[in-house]
ZAMARGU-4260 file (C-alpha; in steps of 0.2 Angstrom, whole numbers, plus 5000, padded with zeros to 4 digits):
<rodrens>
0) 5000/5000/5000 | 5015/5011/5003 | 5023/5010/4986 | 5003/5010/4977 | 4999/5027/4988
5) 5017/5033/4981 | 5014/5028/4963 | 4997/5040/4962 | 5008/5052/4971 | 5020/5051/4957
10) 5007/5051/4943 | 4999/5067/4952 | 5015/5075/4952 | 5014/5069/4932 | 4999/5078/4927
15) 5003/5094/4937 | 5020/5096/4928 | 5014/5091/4912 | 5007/5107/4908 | 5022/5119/4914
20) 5034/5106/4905 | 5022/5112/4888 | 5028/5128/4889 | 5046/5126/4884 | 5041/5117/4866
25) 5030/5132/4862 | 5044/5145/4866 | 5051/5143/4847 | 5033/5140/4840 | 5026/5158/4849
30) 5043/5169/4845 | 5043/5164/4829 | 5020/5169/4828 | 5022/5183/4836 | 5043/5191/4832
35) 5046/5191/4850 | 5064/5192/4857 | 5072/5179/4870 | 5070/5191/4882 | 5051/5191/4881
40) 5052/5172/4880 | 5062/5173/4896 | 5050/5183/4905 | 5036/5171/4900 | 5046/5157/4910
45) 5049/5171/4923 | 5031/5171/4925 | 5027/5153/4924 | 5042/5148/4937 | 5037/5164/4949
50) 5019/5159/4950 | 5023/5138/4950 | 5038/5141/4965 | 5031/5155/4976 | 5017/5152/4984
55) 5025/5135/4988 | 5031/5139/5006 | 5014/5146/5008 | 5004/5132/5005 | 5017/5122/5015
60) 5015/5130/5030 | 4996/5130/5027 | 4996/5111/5026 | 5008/5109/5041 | 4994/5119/5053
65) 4979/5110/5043 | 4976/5097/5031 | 4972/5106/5012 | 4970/5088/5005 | 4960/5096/4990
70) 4975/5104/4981 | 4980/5088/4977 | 4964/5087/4963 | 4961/5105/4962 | 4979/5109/4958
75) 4982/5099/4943 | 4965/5106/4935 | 4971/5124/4937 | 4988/5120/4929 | 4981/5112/4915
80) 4966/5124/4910 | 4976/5139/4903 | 4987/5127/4894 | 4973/5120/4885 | 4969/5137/4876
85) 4987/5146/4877 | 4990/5147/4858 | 4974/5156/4856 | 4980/5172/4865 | 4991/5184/4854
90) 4995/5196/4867 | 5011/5195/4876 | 5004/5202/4894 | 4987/5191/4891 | 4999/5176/4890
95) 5006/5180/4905 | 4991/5180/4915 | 4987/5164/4909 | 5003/5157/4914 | 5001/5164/4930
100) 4986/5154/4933 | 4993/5139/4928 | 5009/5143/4939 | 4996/5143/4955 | 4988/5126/4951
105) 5005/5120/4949 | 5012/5125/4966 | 4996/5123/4975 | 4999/5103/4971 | 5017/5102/4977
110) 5019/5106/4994 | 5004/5095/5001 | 5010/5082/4988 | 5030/5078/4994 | 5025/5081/5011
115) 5013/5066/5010 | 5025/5058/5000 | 5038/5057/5014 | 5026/5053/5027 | 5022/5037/5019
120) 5040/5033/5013 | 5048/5018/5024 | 5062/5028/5035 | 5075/5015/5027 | 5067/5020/5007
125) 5065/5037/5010 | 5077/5040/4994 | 5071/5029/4982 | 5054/5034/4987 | 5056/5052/4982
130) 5064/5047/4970 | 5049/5038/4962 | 5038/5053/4970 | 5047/5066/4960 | 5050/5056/4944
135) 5033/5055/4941 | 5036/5075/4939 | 5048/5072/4927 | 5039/5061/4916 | 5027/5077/4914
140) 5040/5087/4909 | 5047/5072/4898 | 5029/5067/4887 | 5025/5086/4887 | 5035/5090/4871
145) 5031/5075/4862 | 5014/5080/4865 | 5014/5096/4860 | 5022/5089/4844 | 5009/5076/4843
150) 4995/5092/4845 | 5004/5104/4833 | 5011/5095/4819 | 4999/5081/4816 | 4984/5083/4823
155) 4980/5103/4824 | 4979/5117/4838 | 4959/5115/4838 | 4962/5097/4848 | 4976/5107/4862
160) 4957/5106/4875 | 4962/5086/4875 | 4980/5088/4884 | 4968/5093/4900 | 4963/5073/4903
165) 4978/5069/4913 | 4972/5082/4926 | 4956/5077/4924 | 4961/5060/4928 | 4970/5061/4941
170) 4957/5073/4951 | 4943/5061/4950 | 4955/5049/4956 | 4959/5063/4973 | 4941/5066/4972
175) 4938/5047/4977 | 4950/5042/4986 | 4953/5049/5001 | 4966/5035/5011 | 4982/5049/5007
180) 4987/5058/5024 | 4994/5075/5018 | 4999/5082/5033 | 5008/5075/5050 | 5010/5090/5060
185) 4995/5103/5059 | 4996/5100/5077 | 5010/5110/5079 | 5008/5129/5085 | 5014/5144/5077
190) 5028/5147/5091 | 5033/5127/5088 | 5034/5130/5070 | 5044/5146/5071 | 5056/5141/5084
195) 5057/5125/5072 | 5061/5137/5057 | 5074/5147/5067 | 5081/5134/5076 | 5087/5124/5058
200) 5088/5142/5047 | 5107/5138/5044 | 5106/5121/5038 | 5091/5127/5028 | 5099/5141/5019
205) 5113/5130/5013 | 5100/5118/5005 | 5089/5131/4997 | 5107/5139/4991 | 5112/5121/4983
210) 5096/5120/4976 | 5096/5137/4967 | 5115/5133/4961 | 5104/5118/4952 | 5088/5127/4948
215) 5095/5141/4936 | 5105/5129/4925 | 5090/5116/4925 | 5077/5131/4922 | 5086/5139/4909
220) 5092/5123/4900 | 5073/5116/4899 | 5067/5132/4895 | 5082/5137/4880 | 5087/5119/4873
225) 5075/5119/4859 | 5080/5137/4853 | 5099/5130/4855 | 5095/5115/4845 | 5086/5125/4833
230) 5099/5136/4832 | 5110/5121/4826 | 5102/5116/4815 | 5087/5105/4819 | 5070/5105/4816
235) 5056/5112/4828 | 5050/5092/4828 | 5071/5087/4833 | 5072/5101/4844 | 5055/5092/4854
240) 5063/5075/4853 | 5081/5082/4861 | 5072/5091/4876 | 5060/5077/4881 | 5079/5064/4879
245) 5084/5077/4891 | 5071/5078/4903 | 5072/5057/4900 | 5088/5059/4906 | 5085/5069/4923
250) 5070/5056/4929 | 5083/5040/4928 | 5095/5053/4938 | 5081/5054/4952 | 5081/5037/4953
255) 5101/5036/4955 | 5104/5048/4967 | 5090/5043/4977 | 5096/5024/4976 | 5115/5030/4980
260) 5109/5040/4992 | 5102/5029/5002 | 5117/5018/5003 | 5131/5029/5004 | 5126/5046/5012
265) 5115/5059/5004 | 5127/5074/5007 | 5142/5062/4998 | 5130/5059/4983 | 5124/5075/4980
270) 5143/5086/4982 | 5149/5070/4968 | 5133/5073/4957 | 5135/5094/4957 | 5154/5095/4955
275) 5152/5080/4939 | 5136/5090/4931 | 5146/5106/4926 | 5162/5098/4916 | 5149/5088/4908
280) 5139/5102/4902 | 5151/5111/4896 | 5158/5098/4886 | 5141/5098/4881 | 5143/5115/4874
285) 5160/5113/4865 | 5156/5098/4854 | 5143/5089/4842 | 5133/5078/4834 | 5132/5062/4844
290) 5145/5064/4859 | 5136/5081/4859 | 5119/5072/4865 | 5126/5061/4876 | 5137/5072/4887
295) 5121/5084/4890 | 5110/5067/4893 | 5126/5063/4905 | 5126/5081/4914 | 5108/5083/4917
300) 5108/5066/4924 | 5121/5071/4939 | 5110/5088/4941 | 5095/5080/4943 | 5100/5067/4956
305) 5102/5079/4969 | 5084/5082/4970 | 5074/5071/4979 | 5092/5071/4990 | 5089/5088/4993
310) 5069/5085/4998 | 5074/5072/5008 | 5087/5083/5018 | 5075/5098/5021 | 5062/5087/5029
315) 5075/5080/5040 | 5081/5097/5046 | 5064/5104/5051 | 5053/5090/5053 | 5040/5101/5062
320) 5039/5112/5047 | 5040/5097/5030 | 5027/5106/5020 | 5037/5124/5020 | 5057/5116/5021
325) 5049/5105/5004 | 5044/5121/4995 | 5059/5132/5003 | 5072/5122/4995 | 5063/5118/4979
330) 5050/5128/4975 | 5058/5145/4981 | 5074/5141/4972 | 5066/5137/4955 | 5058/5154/4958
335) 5072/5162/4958 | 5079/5151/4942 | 5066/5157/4932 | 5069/5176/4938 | 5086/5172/4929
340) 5075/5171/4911 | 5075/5188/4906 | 5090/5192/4909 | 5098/5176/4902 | 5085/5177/4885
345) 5095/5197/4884 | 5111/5194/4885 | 5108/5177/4872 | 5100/5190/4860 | 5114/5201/4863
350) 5129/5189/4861 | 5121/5175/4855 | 5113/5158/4866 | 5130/5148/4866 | 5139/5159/4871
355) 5126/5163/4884 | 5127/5147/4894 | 5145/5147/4896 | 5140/5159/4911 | 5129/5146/4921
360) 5136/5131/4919 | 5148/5137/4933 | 5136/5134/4942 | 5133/5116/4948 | 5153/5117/4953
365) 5147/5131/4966 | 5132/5120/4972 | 5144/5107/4974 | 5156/5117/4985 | 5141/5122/4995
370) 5135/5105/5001 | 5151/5103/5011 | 5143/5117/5023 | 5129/5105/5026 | 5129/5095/5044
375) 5136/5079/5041 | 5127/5065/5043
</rodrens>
């Protein structure tokens, strides 16, 4: 029953992420409609990570005090509602509100979600188990641009209205099944939860600063790599098939990292995974063709298997307060990843986007350095 209650956990976390995971694929599709600049593309990822990411700690801490257990149907139907009718906007601002929306839906899921999650993990499999738990988010963002693909190239943007069923799915499941406990600490005071807040803020800080280290390269890689790929050459279809390979890549990493982690130490895994994901990307960069492929599948493999690490970590730290340490660590720091968009989508148009990510893939080396500030274990 543990691993079943997981699983729909996992596919939850599929079908709210599927929809923000659309967004990158129509990046190259919209700029090209409409002659907007990487910039404005990067603010519509600003947008969408903002409104996904910030509320997060919010809702956390909501859950922590009392049980929101209808965010995990309601919030995959919000994400997936402006997605289903976004290439009928042609205003830039418009699109935004939109996003915005779906952003909410998407973070109104996460927290109650992973905190669940870890409740039901065995203590023994808490790695591979958020592992599984946040794979299932990867597999949204993986399908996501092949169906987008599917939508736009073969069967028209009158049929986008049918990518809503996975939310619609998974919410009358919710809506049935009411056996998920989404919250173990409501009974908690406010003074309890701030003293627990304060008491672990160092060890909090260095996660959400190892997390950000990852969430600006992984935000601004998912969000850029079809425009790169494009931009070498492929086909809007390639540049689909070579960002969901990527996103592929990240899930298996979840699974490694957690596995790893569990059996040698999850503060060991993540430092080896963050200071292996920056050579590789770079190498990434400076070649092509097949080896090209293979050293990006290879770097956002080591990025990714930080995460559910990272998860795992947070709850530990401040187990009073699981809901908000979840989001603080991940949600806030993929905030602030996509607050890096604009500015990232300016200089690319300026100096063009290779060039570009030579700038951030410094920064999983950082991110590694940083987790030997973490308490050891």
């Amino acid at each position: 029953m543990r691993w079943k209650r997981i699983l729909f956990l996992a596919c939850g976390h599929m079908a709210s992420d599927f929809y923000p995971g659309m967004l990158a694929p129509l990046l190259p599709l919209i700029t090209k409609r409409y002659g907007w600049s990487l910039a404005q593309a990067g603010f519509l990822v600003m947008v969408m990570q903002i409104f996904s990411n910030a509320m997060q700690p919010l809702f956390g801490v909501l859950n922590d005090r009392r049980p929101l257990r209808w965010f995990l149907w309601a919030g995959p139907l919000l994400s997936a509602a402006p997605f289903a009718f976004l290439l009928s906007i042609h205003r830039l601002d418009l699109m935004m509100v939109m996003l915005s929306i779906a952003g909410f839906g998407v973070a109104m899921y996460h927290p109650v979600s992973v905190v669940a999650a870890g409740h039901i993990a065995h203590e023994n499999r808490k790695g591979i188990s958020m592992a599984l738990f946040s794979s299932g988010g990867s597999v949204g963002v993986t399908i996501a641009p092949l169906a987008v693909v599917l939508i736009v190239e073969v069967l028209g943007e009158r049929f986008m209205p049918l990518l809503a069923l996975p939310a619609i799915i998974m919410a009358a499941y919710f809506i049935r099944d009411k056996s998920i406990v989404v919250s173990e600490h409501h009974s908690h005071s406010s003074r309890e939860m701030l003293l627990s807040l304060i008491g672990n803020r160092r060890e909090l800080f260095v996660l959400w600063l190892v997390s950000l280290f990852r969430a600006v390269v992984y935000s601004l890689i998912q969000a850029f790599l079809p425009m790169l790929t494009i931009a070498r050459g492929a086909t809007y279809a390639q540049s689909a098939y070579v960002l969901s390979s990527m996103l592929l890549a990240g899930m298996v990493g979840l699974f490694i990292g957690g596995h790893l982690s569990d059996k040698y130490g999850r503060r060991k895994i993540m430092a080896i995974s963050m200071l292996t994901a920056s050579p590789l990307l770079y190498a990434f960069l400076y070649s092509r063709g097949a080896l090209s492929m293979v050293l990006l599948l290879l770097g956002m493999l080591a990025l990714s298997s930080t995460i559910p690490v990272n998860i795992i970590l947070a709850q530990k730290a401040a187990p009073k307060l699981a809901g908000m340490a979840s989001s603080l660590v991940m949600g806030v720091s993929f905030m602030m990843g996509g607050l890096a968009a604009p500015p990232f989508g300016a200089l690319a148009d300026k100096i063009g986007i290779e060039p570009a990510m030579n700038v951030i893939f410094i920064f999983p080396v950082l991110g590694g350095i940083t987790v030997f500030s973490l308490r050891k274990e």
